[in-house]
N, CA and C atoms as a LAMMPS dump frame, in Angstrom:
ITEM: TIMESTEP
0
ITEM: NUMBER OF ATOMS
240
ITEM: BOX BOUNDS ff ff ff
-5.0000000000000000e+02 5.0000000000000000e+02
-5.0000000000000000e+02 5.0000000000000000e+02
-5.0000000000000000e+02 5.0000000000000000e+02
ITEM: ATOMS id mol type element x y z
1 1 1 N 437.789 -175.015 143.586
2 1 2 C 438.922 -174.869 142.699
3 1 3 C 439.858 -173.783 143.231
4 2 1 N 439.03 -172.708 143.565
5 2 2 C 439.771 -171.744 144.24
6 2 3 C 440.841 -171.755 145.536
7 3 1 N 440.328 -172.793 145.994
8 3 2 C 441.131 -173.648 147.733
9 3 3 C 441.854 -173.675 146.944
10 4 1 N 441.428 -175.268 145.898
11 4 2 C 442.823 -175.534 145.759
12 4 3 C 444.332 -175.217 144.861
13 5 1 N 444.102 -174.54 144.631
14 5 2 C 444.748 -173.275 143.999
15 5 3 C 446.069 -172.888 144.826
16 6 1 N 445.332 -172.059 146.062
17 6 2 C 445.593 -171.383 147.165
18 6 3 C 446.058 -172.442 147.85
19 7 1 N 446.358 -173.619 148.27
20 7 2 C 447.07 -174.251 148.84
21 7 3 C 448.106 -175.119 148.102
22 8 1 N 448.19 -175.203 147.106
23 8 2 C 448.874 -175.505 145.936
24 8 3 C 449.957 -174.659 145.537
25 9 1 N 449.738 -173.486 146.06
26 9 2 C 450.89 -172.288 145.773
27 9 3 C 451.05 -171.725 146.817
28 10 1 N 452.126 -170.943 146.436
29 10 2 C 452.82 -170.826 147.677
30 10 3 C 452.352 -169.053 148.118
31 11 1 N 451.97 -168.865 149.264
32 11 2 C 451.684 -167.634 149.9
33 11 3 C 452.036 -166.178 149.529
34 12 1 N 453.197 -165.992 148.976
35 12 2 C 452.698 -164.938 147.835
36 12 3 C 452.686 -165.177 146.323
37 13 1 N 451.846 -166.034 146.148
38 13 2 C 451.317 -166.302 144.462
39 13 3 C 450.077 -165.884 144.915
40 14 1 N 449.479 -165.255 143.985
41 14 2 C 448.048 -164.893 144.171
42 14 3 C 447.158 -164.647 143.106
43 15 1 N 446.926 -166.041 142.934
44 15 2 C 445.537 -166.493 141.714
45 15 3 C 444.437 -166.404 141.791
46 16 1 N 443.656 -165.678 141.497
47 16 2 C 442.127 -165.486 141.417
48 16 3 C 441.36 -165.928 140.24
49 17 1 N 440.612 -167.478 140.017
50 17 2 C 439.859 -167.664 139.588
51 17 3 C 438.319 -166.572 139.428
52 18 1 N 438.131 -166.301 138.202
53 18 2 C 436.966 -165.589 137.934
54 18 3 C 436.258 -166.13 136.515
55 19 1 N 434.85 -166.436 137.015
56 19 2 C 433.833 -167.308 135.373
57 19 3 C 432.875 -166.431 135.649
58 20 1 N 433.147 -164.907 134.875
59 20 2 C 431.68 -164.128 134.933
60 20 3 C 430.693 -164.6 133.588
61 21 1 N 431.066 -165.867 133.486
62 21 2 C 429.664 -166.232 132.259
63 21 3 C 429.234 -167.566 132.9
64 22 1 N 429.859 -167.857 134.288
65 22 2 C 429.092 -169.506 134.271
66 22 3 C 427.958 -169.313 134.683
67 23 1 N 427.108 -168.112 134.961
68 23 2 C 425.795 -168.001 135.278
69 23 3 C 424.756 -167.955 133.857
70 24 1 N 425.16 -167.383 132.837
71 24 2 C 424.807 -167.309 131.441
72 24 3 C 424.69 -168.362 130.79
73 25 1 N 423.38 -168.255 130.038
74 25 2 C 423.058 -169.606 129.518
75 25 3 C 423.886 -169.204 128.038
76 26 1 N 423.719 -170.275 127.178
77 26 2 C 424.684 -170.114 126.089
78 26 3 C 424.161 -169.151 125.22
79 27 1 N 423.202 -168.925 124.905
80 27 2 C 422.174 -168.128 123.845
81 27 3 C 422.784 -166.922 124.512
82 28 1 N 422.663 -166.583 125.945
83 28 2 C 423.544 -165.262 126.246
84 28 3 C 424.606 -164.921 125.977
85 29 1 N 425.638 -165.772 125.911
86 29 2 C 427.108 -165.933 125.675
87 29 3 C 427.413 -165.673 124.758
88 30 1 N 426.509 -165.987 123.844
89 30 2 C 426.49 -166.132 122.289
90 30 3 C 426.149 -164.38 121.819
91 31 1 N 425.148 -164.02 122.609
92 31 2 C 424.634 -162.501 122.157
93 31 3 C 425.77 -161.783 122.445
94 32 1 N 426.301 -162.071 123.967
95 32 2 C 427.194 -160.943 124.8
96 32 3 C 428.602 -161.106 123.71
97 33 1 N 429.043 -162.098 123.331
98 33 2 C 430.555 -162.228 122.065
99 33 3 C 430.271 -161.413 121.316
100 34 1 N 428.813 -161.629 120.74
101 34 2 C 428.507 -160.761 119.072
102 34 3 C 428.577 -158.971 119.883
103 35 1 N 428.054 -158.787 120.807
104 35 2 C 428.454 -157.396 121.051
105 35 3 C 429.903 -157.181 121.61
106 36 1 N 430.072 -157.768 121.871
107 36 2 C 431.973 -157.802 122.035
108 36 3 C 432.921 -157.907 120.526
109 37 1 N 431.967 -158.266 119.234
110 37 2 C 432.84 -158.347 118.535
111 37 3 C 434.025 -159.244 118.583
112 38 1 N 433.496 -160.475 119.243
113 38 2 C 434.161 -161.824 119.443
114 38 3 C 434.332 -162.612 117.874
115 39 1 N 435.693 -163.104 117.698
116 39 2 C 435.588 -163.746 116.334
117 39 3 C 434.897 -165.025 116.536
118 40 1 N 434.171 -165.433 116.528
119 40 2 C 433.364 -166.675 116.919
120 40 3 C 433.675 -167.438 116.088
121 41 1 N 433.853 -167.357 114.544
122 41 2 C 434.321 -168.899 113.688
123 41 3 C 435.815 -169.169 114.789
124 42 1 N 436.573 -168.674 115.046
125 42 2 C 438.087 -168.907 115.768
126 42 3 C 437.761 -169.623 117.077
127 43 1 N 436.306 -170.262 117.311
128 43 2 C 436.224 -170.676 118.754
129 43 3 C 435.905 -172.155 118.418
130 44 1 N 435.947 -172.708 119.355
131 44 2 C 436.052 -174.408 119.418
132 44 3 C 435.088 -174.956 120.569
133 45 1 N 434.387 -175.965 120.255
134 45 2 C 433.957 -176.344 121.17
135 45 3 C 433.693 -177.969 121.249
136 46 1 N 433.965 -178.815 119.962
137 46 2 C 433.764 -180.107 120.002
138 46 3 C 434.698 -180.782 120.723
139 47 1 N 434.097 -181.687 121.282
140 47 2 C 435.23 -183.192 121.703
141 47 3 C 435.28 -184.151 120.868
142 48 1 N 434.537 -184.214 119.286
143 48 2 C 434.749 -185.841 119.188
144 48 3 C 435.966 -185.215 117.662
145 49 1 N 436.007 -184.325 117.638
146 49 2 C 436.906 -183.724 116.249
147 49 3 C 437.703 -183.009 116.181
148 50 1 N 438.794 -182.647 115.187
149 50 2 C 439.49 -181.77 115.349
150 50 3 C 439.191 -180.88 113.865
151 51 1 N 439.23 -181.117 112.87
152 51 2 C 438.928 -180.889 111.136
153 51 3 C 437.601 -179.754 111.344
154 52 1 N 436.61 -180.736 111.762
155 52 2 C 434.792 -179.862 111.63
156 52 3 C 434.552 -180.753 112.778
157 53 1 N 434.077 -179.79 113.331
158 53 2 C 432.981 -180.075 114.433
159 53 3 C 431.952 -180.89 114.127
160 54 1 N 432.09 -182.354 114.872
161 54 2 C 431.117 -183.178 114.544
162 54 3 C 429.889 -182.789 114.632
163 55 1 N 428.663 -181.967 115.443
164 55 2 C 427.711 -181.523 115.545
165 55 3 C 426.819 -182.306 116.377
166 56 1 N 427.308 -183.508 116.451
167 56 2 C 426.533 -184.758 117.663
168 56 3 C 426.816 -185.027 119.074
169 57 1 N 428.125 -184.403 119.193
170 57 2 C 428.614 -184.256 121.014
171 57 3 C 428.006 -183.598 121.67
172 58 1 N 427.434 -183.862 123.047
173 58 2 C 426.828 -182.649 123.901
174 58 3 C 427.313 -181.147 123.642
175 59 1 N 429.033 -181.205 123.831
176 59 2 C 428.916 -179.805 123.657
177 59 3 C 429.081 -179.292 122.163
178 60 1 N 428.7 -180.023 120.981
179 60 2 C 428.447 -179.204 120.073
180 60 3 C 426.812 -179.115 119.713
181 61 1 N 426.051 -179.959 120.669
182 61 2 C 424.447 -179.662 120.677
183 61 3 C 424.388 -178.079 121.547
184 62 1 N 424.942 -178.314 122.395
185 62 2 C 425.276 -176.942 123.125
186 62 3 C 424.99 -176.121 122.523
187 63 1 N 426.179 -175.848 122.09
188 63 2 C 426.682 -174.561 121.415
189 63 3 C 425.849 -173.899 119.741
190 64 1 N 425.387 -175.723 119.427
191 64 2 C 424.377 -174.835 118.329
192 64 3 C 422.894 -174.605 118.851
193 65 1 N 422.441 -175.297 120.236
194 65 2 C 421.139 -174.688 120.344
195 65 3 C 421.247 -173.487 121.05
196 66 1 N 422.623 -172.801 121.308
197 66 2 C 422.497 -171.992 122.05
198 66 3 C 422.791 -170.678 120.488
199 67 1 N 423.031 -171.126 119.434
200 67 2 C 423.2 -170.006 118.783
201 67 3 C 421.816 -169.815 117.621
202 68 1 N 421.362 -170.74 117.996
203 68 2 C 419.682 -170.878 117.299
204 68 3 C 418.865 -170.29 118.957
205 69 1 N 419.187 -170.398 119.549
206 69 2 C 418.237 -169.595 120.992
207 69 3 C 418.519 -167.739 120.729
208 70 1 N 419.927 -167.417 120.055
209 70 2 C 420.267 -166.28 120.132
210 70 3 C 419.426 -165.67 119.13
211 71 1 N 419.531 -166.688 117.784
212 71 2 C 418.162 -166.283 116.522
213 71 3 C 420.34 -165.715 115.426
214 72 1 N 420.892 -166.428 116
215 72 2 C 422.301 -166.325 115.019
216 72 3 C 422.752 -167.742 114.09
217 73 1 N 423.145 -167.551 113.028
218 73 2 C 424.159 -169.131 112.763
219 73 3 C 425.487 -169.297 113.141
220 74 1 N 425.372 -170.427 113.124
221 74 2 C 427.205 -170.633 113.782
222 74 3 C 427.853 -170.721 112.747
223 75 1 N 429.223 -169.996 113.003
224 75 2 C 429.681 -169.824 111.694
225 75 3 C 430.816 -170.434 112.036
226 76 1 N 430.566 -171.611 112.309
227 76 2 C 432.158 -172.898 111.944
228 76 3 C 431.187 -173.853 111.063
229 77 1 N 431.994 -175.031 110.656
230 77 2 C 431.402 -175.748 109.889
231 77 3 C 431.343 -177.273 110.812
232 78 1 N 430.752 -177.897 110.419
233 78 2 C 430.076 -178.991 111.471
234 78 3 C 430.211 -180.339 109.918
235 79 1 N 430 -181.465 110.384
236 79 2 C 430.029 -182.15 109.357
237 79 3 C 428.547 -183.008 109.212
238 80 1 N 427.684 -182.84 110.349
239 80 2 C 426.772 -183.141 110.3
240 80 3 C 425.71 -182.085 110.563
């Protein structure tokens, strides 16, 4: 992603891609926000909804086994 970035722009643009959480499993992500004082209801993560988070898409299985791994509840509302 980073190439192509860098060849996509022009020689003095200078974009630096950085994901210091894609090594972190979600249950971490989830701990490291709550000590950041992250508003977590304000975060999104479904694809099949926009209203409530359906709770049946991969990434909203995700995101709630990763906040039951942390030993937290998720505090958006889901419809299932």
């Amino acid at each position: 992603m980073q190439r192509a970035i860098n060849l996509g722009t022009k020689d003095e643009t200078n974009i630096t891609i950085e994901m210091p959480l894609v090594h972190l499993k979600k249950s971490q992500i989830v701990t490291k926000a709550l000590e950041m004082s992250v508003p977590l209801e304000l975060t999104w993560s479904c694809y099949q909804s926009e209203d409530k988070a359906c709770g049946v898409c991969d990434s909203c299985r995700l995101r709630l086994k990763g906040f039951m791994e942390a030993g937290v509840s998720d505090p958006i509302s889901y419809k299932v």
